[in-house]
C-alpha positions in Angstrom: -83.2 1.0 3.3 -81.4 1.9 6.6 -78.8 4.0 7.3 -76.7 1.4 8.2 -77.6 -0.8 4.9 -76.6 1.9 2.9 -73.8 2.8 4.2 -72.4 -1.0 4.0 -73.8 -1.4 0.9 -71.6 1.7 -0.3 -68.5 -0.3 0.9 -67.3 -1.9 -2.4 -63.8 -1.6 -1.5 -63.2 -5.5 -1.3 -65.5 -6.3 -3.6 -63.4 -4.3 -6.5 -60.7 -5.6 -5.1 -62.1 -9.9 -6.0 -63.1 -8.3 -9.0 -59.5 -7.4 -10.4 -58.4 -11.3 -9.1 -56.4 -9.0 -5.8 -58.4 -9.9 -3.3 -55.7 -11.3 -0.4 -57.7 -12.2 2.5 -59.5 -14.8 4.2 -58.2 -17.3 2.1 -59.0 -21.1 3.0 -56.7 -23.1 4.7 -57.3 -26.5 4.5 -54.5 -28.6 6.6 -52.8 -27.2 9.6 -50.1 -24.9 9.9 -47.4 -26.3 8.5 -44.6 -25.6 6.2 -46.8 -26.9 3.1 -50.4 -26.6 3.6 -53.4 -27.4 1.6 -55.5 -24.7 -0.4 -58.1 -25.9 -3.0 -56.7 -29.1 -3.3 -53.0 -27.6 -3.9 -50.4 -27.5 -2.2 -48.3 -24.4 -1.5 -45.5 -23.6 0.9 -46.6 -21.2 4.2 -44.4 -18.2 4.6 -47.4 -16.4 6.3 -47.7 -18.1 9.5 -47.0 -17.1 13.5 -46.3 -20.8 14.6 -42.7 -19.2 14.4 -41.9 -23.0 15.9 -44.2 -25.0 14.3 -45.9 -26.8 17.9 -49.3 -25.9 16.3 -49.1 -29.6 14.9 -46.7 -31.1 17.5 -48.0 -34.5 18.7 -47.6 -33.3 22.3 -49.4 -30.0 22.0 -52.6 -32.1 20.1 -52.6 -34.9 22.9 -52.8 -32.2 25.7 -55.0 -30.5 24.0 -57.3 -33.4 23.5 -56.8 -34.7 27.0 -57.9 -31.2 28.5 -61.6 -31.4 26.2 -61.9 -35.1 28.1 -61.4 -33.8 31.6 -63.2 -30.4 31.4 -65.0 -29.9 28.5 -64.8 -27.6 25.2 -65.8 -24.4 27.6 -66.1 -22.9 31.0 -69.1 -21.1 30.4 -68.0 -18.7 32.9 -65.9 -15.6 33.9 -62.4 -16.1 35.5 -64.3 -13.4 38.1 -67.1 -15.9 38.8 -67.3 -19.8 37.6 -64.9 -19.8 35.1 -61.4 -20.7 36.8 -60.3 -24.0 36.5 -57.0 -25.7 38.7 -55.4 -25.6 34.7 -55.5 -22.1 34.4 -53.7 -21.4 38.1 -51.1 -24.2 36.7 -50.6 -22.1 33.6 -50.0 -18.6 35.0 -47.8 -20.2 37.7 -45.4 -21.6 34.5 -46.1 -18.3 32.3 -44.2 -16.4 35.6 -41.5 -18.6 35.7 -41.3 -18.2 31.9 -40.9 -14.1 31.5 -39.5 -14.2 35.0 -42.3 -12.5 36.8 -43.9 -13.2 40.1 -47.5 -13.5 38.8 -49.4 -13.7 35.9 -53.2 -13.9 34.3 -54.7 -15.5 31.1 -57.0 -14.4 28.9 -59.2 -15.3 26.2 -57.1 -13.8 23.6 -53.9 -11.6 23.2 -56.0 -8.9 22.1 -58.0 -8.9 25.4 -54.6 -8.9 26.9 -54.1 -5.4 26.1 -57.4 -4.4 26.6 -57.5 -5.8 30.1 -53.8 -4.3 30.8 -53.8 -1.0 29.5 -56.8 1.2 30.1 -57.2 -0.4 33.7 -53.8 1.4 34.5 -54.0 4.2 32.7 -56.5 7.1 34.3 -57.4 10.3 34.1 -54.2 11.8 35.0 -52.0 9.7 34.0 -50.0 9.4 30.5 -49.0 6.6 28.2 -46.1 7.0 25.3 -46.6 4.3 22.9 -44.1 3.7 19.8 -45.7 4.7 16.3 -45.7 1.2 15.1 -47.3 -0.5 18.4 -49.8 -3.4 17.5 -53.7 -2.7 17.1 -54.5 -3.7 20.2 -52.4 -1.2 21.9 -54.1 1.4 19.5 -57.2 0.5 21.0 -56.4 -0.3 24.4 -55.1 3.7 24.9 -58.3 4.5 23.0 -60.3 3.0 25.9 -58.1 4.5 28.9 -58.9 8.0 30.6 -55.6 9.1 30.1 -53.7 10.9 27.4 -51.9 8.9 24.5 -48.7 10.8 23.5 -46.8 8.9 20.3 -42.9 8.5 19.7 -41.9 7.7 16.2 -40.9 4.2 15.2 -38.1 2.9 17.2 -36.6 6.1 17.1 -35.0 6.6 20.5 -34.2 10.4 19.7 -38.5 11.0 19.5 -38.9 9.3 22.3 -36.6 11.3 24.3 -38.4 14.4 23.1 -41.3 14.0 23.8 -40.3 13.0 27.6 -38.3 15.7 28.0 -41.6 17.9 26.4 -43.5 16.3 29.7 -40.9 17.3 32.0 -40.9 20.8 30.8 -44.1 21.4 31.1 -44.9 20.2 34.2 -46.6 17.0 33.6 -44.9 15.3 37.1 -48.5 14.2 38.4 -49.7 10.4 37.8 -48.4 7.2 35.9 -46.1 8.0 33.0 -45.9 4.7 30.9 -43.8 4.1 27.8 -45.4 0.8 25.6 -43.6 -1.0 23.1 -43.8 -4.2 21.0 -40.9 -6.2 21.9 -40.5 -7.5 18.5 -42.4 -5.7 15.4 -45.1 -7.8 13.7 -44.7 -5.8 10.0 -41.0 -4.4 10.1 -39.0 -7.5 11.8 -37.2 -5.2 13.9 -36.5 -5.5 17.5 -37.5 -2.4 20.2 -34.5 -0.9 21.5 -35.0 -1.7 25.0 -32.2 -0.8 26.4 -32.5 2.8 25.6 -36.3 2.9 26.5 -35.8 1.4 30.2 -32.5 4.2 30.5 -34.9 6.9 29.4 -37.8 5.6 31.3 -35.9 5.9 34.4 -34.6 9.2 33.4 -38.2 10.7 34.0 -39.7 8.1 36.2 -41.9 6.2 34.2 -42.7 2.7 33.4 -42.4 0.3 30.7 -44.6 -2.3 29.6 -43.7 -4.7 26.6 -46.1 -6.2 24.4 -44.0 -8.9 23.6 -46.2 -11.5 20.9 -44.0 -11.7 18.4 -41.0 -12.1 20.8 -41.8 -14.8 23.2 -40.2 -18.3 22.2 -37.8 -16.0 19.2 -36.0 -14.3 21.7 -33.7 -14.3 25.2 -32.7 -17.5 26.8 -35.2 -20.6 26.3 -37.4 -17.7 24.2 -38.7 -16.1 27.2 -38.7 -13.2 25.5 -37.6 -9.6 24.6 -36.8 -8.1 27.9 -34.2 -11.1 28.8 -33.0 -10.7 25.8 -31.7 -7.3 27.0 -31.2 -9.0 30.5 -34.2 -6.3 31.4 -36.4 -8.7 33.0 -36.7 -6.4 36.5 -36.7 -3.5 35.0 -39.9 -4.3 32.4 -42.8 -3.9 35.1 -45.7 -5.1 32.7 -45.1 -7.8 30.2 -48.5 -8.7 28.1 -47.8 -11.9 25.6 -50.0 -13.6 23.6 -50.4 -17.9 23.0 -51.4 -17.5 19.3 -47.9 -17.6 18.0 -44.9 -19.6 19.0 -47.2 -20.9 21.8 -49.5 -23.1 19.2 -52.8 -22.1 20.6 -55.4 -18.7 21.5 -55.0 -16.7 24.3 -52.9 -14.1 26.4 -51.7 -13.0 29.2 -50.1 -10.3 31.5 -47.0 -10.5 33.4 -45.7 -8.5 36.5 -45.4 -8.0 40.4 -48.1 -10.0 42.8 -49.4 -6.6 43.4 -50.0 -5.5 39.7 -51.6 -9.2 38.7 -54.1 -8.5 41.9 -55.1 -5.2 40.9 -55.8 -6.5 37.1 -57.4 -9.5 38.3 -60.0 -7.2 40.3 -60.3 -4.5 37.6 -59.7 -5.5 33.8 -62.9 -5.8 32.4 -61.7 -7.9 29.4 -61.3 -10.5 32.2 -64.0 -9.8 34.6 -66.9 -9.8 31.5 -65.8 -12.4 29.3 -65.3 -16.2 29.8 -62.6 -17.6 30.2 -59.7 -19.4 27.9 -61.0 -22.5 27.2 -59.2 -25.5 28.7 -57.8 -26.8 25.7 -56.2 -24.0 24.8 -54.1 -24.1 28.4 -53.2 -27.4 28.0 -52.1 -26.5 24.4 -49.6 -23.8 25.7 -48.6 -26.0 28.6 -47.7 -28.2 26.2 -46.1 -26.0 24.2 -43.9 -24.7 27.4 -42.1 -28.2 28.2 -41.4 -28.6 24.6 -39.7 -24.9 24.5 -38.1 -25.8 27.9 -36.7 -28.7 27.1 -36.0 -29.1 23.3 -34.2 -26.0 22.5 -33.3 -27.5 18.9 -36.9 -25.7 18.0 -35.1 -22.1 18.7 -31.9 -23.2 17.1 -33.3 -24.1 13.9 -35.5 -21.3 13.6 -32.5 -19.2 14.2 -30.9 -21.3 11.3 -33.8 -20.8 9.3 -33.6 -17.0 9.8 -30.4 -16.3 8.5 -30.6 -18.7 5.5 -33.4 -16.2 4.2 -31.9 -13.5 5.3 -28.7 -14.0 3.5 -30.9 -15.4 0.6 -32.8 -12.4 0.3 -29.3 -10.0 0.7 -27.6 -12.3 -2.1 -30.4 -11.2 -4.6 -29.7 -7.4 -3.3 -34.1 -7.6 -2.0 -34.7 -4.6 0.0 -35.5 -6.1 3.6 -35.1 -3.3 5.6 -33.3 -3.9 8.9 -35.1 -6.9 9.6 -33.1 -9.6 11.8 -35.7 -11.7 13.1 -37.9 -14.7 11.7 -39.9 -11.9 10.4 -38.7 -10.5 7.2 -40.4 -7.4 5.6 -39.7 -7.8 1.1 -40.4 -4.1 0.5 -42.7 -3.8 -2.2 -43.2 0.2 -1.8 -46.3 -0.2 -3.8 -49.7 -0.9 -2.4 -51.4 -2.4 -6.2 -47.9 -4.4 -7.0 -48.3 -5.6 -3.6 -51.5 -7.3 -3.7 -50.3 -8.1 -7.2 -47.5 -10.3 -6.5 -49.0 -11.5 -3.4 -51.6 -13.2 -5.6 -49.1 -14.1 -8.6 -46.8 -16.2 -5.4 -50.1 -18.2 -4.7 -50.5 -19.0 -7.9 -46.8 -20.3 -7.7 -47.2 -22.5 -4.5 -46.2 -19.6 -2.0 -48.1 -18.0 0.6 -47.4 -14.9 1.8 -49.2 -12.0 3.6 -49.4 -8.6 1.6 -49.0 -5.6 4.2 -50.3 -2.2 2.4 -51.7 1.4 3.8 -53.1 2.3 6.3 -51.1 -0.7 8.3 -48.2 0.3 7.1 -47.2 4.1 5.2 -47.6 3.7 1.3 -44.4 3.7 0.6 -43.6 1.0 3.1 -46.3 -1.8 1.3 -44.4 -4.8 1.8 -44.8 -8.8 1.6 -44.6 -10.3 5.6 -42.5 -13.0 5.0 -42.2 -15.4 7.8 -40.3 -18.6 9.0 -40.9 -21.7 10.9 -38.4 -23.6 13.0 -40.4 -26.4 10.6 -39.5 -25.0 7.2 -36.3 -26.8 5.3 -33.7 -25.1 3.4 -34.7 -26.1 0.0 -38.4 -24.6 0.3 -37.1 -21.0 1.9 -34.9 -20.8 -1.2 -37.5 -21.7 -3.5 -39.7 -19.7 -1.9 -37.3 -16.5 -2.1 -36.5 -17.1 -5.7 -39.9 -17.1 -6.6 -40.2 -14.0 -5.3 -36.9 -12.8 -7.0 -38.7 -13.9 -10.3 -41.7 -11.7 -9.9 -40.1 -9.0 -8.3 -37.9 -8.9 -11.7 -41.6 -9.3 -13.6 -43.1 -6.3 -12.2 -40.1 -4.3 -12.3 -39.7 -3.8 -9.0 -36.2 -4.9 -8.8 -33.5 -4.2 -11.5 
């Protein structure tokens, strides 16, 4: 046997896991993603979902969607660099701009590639990139694949950040890009970068700041266009990368900035120039998506609504949330087996929930990601949280 058969055959990790009746992942959806969705032939309530509001079933979004496969195809079998840019995709950069407020922008396949394309391509030998503690994979990834040096801050902690600047300054480190990279809004914790204090410090010692904003686009700032308008930031955030696999009901990403930075990624990002392009479905989808966010704003307001139900649901019961204040609510578990544990006993219960354990997130920080849709009612949030309550009280995590 191989090398590489042996050493995936030692990999019993998950397997352990299935064994013990824990196993929490890939688990089979069978409807869309909706409040209540179909698993084995039950139905259970989804508090584990992105579609923060809930176009990923909208009649609008599907008909564009459908429309877009009847002009152009299911593919473009093609780069954006070569045959792979359709009239669709110029449309949908042109209304991505106007959305985050930027004079250009530039799809890609996935959010993922987003980052990949952005942040390496900027980042070269000389140059430096600060990223917060708690920054998405991606990010993680994207710095592993740049020439430059990767300098961490700890989480949202404004103090760190500060440091370590100030640690540049000192020692001389003037030369080349100096780049501080945040999530806007945290995936795990809930909590909102402070960017106010990262643009003052930016410009303190003449650096950048680029916001990953995924989690914030359509949640946050005025018609949901985000974290940086939220702070009223928008010209002072140089690089915005977002991603269409959340409030935007499809797959995809892009990056946001000056006409100047959009033509230098468009000529050198190699997530764009060597892989095909989003297909045009998925445009259409988030095209779609954009008029209804533009022009229903009842979507944010009840996912706001939504928010602070739980919120005060969970505080009622005296849950430990953290500082969450966003659609995304971490229950603290603090335990990595209870975690998976209750996780399994909620599905069990008709609730679906995403377990969040080491290394994603410190031991004692193994939490349950609890997330709401601008589609969910009153009545299954607090059934939903007292379910919870119940187990929690089981497993003698709460007294």
């Amino acid at each position: 046997m191989s090398y590489l058969q042996n050493r995936s055959k030692a990999y019993t990790i998950p397997q352990k896991a299935k064994e013990a009746g824990m196993y929490p992942y890939f688990r089979v959806l069978e409807s869309g993603q909706d409040p209540e969705v179909n698993m084995a032939g039950k139905t259970v309530y989804m508090f584990g979902s992105n579609s923060y509001l809930g176009l990923t079933s909208h009649p609008k979004v599907k008909e564009a969607a459908i429309a877009a496969i009847k002009k152009y195809g299911t593919g473009t079998a093609g780069s954006r660099f070569l045959n792979g840019t359709l009239d669709i995709h110029i449309e949908l950069e042109k209304r991505l701009a106007r959305f985050v407020h930027k004079e250009a922008a530039i799809a890609f396949a996935t959010g993922f590639q987003s980052n990949l394309g952005a942040i390496p391509t900027v980042v070269g030998r000389n140059d430096i990139a600060i990223i917060d503690g708690q920054c998405h994979a991606s990010i993680i990834d994207a710095t592993r694949l740049s020439y430059g040096k990767i300098l961490k801050y700890r989480h949202n902690d404004m103090e760190s950040l500060e440091k370590v600047m100030r640690n540049l300054e000192n020692n001389g480190n003037s030369e080349g890009l100096r780049i501080i990279i945040t999530d806007g809004l945290f995936s795990m914790e809930g909590d909102i970068a402070h960017l106010d204090k990262i643009v003052e410090i930016a410009k303190k010692y003449n650096a950048s700041v680029m916001v990953d904003d995924a989690h914030g686009l359509g949640v946050l700032g005025d018609k949901g266009s985000g974290t940086s308008n939220q702070f009223g930031l928008d010209d002072e955030v140089e690089m915005i990368v977002g991603t269409f696999s959340k409030s935007l009901a499809s797959v995809g990403g892009f990056i946001a900035g000056s006409n100047e930075l959009i033509n230098y990624l468009q000529h050198n990002a190699r997530s764009l120039i060597f892989s095909a392009s989003l297909p045009p479905a998925s445009a259409a989808s988030v095209l779609a998506a954009l008029d209804i966010i533009e022009t229903e704003p009842e979507h944010i307001e009840r996912l706001w609504k939504n928010t602070h139900h739980a919120i005060d649901h969970f505080r009622d019961l005296k849950m430990d949330i953290g500082e969450s204040e966003t659609p995304i609510i971490p229950v603290y578990i603090r335990d990595n087996e209870k975690s998976f544990m209750i996780s399994q006993m909620l599905l069990e219960e008709g609730v679906f929930v995403n377990p969040v354990i080491s290394p994603a997130v410190p031991p004692e920080g193994s939490l349950l990601r609890f997330s709401i849709m601008a589609t969910h009612n009153f009545d299954q949030i607090d059934q939903a949280v007292e379910r919870i309550y119940k187990l929690e009280k089981k497993l003698d995590i709460i007294h």
